[in-house]
Backbone as a ProteinNet text record, in pm:
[ID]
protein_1_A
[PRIMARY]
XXXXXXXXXXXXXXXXXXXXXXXXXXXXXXXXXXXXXXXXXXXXXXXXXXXXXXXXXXXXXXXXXXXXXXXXXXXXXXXXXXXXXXXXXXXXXXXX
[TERTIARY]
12054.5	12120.5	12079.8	12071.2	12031.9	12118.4	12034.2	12206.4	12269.4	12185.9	12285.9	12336.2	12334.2	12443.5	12567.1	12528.3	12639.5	12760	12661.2	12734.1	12862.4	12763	12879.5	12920	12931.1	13012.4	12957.4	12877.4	12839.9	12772.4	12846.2	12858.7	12752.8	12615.3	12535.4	12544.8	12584.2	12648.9	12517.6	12480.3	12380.2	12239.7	12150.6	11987.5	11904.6	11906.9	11895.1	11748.9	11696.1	11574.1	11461.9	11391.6	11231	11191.2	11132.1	11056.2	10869.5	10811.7	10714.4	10615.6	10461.1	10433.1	10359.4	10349.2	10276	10169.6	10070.5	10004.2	9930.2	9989.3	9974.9	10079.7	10087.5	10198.5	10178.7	10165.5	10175.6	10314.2	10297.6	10474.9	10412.1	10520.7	10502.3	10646.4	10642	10753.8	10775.6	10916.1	10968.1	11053.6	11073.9	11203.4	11342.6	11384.4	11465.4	11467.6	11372.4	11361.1	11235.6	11190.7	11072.5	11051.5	10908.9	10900.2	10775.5	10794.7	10797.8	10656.4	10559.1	10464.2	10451	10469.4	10419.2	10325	10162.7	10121.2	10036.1	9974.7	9915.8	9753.4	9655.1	9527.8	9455.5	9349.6	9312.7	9121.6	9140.7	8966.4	8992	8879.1	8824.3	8845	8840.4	8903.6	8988.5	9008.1	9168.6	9283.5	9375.3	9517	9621.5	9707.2	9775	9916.5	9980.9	10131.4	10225	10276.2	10385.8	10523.1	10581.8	10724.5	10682.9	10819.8	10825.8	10980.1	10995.9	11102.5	11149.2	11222.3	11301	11417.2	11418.8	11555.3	11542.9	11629.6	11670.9	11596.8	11571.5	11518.7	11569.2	11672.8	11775	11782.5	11827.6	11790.3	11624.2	11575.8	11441.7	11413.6	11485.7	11488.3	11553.1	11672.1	11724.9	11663.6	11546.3	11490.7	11411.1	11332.6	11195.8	11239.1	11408.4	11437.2	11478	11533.9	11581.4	11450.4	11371.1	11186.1	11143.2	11147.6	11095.1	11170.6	11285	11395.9	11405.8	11387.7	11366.8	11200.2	11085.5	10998.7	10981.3	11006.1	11040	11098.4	11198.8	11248.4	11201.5	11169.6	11087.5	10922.3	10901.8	10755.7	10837.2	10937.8	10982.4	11000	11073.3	11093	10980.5	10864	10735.3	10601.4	10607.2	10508.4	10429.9	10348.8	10261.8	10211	10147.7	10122.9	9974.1	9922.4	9732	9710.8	9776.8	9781.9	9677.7	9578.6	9506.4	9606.2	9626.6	9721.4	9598.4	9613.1	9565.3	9638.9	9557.4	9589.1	9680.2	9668.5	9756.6	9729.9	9685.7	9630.4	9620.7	9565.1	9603.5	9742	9860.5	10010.9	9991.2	9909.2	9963.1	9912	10032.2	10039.1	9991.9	9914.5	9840.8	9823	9862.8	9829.7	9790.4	9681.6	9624.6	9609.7
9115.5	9053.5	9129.9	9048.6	9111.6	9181.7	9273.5	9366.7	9232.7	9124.5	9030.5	8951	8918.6	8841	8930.1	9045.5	9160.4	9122.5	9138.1	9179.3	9019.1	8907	8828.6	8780	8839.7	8788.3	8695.6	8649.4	8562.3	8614.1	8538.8	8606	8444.3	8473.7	8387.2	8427.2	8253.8	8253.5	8245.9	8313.9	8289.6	8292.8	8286.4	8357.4	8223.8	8090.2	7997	7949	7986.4	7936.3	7996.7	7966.3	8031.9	8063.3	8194.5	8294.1	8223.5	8250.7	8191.3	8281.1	8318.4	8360.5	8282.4	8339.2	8305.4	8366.4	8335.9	8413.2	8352.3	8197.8	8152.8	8070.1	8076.7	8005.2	7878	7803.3	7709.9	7667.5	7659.4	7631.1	7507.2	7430.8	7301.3	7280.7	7276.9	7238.4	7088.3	7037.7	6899.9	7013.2	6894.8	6923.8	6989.9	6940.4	6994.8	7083.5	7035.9	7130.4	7211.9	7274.2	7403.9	7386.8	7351.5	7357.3	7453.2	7517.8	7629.8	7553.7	7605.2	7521.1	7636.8	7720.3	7776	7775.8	7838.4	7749	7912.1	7858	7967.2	7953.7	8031.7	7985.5	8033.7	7971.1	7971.5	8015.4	7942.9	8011.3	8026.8	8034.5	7964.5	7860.5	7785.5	7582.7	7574.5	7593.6	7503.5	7622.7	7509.1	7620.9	7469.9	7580.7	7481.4	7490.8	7388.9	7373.4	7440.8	7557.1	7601.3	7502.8	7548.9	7458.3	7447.2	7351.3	7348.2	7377.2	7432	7482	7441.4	7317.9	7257.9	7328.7	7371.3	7413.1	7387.9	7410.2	7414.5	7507.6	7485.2	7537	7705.2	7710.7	7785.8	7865.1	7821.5	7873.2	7972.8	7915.9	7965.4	8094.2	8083	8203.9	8335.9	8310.7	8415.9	8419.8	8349.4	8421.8	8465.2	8445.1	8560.9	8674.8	8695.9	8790.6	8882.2	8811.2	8960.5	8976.8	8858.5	8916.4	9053.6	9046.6	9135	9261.9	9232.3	9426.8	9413.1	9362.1	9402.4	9444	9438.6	9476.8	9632.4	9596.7	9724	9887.4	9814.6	9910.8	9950.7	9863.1	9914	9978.3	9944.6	10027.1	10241.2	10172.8	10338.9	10401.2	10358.9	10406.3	10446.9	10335.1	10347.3	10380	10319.7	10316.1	10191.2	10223.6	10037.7	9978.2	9858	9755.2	9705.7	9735.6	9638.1	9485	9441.1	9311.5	9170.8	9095.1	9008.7	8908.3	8905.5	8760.9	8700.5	8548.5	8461	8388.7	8398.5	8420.5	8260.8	8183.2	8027.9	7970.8	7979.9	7891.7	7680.5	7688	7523.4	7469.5	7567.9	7580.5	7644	7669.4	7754	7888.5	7943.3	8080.1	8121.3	8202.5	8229.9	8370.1	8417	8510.2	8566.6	8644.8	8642.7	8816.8
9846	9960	10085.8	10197.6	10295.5	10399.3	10428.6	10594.7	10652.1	10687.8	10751.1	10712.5	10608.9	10477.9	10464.4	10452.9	10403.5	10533.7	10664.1	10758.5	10794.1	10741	10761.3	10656.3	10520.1	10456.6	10347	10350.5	10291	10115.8	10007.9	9899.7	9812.5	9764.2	9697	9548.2	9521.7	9360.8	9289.3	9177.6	9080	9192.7	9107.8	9183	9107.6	9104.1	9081.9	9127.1	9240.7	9335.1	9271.4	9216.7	9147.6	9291.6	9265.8	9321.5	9328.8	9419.7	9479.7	9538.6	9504.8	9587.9	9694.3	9825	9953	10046.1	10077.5	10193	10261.9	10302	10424.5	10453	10591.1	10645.6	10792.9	10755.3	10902.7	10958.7	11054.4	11132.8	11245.1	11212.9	11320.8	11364.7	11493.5	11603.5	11622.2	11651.1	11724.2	11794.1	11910.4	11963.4	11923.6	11790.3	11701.3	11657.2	11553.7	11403.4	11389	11330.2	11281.2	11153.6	11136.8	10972.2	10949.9	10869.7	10787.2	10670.7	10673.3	10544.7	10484	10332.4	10283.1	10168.3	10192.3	10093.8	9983.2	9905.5	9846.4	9880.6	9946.8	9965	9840.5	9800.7	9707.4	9683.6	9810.8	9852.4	10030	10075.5	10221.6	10286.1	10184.6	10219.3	10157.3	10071.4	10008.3	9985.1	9987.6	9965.8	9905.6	9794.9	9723.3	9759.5	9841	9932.6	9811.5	9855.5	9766	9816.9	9929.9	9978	10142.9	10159.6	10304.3	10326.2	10478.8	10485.7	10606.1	10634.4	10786.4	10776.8	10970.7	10985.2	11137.1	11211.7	11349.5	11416.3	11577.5	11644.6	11608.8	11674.4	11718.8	11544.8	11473.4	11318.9	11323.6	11352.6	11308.2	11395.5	11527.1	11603.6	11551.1	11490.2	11413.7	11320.9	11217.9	11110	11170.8	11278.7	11337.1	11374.7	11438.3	11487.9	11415.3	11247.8	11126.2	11088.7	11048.5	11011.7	11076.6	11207.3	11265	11274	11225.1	11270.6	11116.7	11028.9	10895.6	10892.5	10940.1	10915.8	10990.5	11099.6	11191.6	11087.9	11023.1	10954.7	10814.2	10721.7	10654.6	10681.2	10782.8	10816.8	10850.5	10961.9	10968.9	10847.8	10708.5	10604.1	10534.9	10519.6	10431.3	10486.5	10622.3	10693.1	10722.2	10790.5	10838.5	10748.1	10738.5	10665.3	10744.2	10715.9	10783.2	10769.9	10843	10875.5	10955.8	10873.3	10989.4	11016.7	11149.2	11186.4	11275.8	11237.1	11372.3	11448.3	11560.6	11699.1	11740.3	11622.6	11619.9	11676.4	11779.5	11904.6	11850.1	11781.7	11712.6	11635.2	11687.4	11659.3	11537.6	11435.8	11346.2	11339.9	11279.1	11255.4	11124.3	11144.9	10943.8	10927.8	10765.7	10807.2	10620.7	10629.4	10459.7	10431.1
[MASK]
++++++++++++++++++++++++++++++++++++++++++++++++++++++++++++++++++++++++++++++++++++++++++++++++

């Protein structure tokens, strides 16, 4: 469970959701909502769609914002992580 589950309370019954791995991600914007594509790449060209994940604008801001002070903090604990991100510029964000 995470510091901010703890912090509000929120108690998750049974661990029910199969576990997934990922290492790419596209994100597409509406007005609304944010969706979340996670897929598994598989070569250079292809990648096989693991899930997709819609939520609210405003939602999605608070998951970038624990993403990032949860990463923050495990790097202080363990140390950095060598990361290629691209630069998204065609709205998505990827990162392998």
């Amino acid at each position: 469970m995470s510091e901010n589950e703890q912090e509000q309370g929120i108690e998750i019954i049974g661990d029910t959701a199969p576990g997934v791995y990922t290492n790419l991600c596209g994100i597409s914007l509406t007005p609304e909502e944010a969706v979340l594509h996670f897929l598994q790449r598989t070569s250079e060209t292809q990648a096989i769609s693991v899930v997709r994940v819609f939520t609210s604008i405003a939602h999605a801001k608070r998951i970038a914002a624990v993403l990032v002070r949860t990463l923050i903090e495990h790097e202080r604990k363990l140390g950095g992580a060598e990361a290629k991100v691209d630069s998204g510029e065609d709205g998505d964000a990827s990162s392998s």
